[in-house]
N, C-alpha and C positions, 0 to 999 in steps of 0.2 A: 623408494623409501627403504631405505636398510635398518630395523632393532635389532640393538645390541641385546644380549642376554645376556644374563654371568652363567658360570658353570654348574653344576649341578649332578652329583653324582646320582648313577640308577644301577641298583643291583640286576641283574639280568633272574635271580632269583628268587627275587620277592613275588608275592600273590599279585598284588595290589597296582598291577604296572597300567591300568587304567590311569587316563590322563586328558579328561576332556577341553584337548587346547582348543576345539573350534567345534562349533555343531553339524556345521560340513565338514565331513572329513573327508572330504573327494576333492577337496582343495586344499590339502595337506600331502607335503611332500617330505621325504628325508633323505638326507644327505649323509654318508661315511667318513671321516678323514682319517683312515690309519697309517700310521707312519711304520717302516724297516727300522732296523737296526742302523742302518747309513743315513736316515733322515728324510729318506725317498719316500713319496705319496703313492697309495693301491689306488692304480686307477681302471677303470674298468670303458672295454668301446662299447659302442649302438652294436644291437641287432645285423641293423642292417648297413652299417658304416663300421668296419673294423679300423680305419685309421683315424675315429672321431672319439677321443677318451672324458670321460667325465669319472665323476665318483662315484663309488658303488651308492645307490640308492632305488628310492622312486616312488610311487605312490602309496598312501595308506588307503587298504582295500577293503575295510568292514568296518560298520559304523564301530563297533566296541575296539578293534583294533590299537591300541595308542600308537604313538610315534615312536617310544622305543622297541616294542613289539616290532612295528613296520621296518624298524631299522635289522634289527636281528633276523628278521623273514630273510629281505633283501640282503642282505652282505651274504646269508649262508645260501640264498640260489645263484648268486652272481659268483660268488668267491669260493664259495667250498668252506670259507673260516667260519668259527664260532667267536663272538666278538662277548666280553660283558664289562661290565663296571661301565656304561656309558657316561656321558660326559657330555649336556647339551654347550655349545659353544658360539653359535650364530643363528641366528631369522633373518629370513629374505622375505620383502613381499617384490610377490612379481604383480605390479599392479594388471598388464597386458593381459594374463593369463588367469587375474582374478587367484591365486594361490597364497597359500606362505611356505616356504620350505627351510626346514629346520635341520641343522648341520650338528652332528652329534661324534666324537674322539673315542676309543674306546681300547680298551685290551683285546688283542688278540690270540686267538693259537690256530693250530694246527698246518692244513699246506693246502696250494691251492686247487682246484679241481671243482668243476663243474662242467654241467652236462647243456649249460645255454649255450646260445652259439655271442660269440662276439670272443675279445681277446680280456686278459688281465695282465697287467704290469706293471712293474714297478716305477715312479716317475717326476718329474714337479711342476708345481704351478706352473711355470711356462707354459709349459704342453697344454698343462689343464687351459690354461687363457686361452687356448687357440679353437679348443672345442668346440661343440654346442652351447655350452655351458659355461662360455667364456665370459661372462657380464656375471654371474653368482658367483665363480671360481676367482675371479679379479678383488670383488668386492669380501669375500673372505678371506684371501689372501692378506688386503687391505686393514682387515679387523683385526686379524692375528696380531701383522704387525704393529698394529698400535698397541696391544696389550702387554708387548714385550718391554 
């Protein structure tokens, strides 16, 4: 089951970034889409599969945590970027996995560098289909373009 959500801007600097989307938040996931200046998607590999790419994200880890919080954690231990003005954009429920992960657009700066191990690059949907992640990455792909 795929919910659409509209967009939604989120200051990265406001107090107030609490956002109780679910009472489990161990079943809250978030998702990155930043786009280059060419159009190209940041995508980030597994751990332990460097030729496997998804989007920078991943769990939210503390009950008070929200999901733009989780999102800004994740993109600056994955990417090295500082990401703000987010921009909620998609909901996925993975029924399987009992989850919802939430896909959030955002401004970027700086360059990338991190001290995880896995790769960053630059790249598109295609690739992303082919992932781990290729059934969420499809189905957003999917959303986008209807909204165009």
């Amino acid at each position: 089951m795929v919910e659409r959500v509209e967009s939604q801007m989120f200051d990265s600097s406001r107090r107030d970034k609490k956002i109780n989307f679910m009472k489990d938040y161990q079943k809250n996931t978030v998702a990155i889409l930043l786009y280059n200046n060419e159009g190209d998607i940041l995508a980030v590999s597994r751990k332990d599969d460097c030729t496997a790419f998804g989007l920078p994200g991943g769990k939210v880890e503390a009950e008070d945590e929200s999901l733009e919080a989780a999102a800004i954690r994740e993109v600056k231990e994955e990417t090295g970027l500082d990401i703000s003005l987010l921009r909620k954009i998609f909901s996925y429920k993975n029924e399987d996995k009992d989850t919802i992960g939430t896909t959030f657009t955002a401004d970027w700066q700086g360059e990338i560098n991190t001290q995880e191990k896995g790769v960053c690059k630059w790249t598109t949907f295609e690739e992303l289909k082919k992932g781990p992640f290729g059934k969420y990455n499809a189905a957003l792909e999917r959303h986008l373009l209807s909204t165009i």
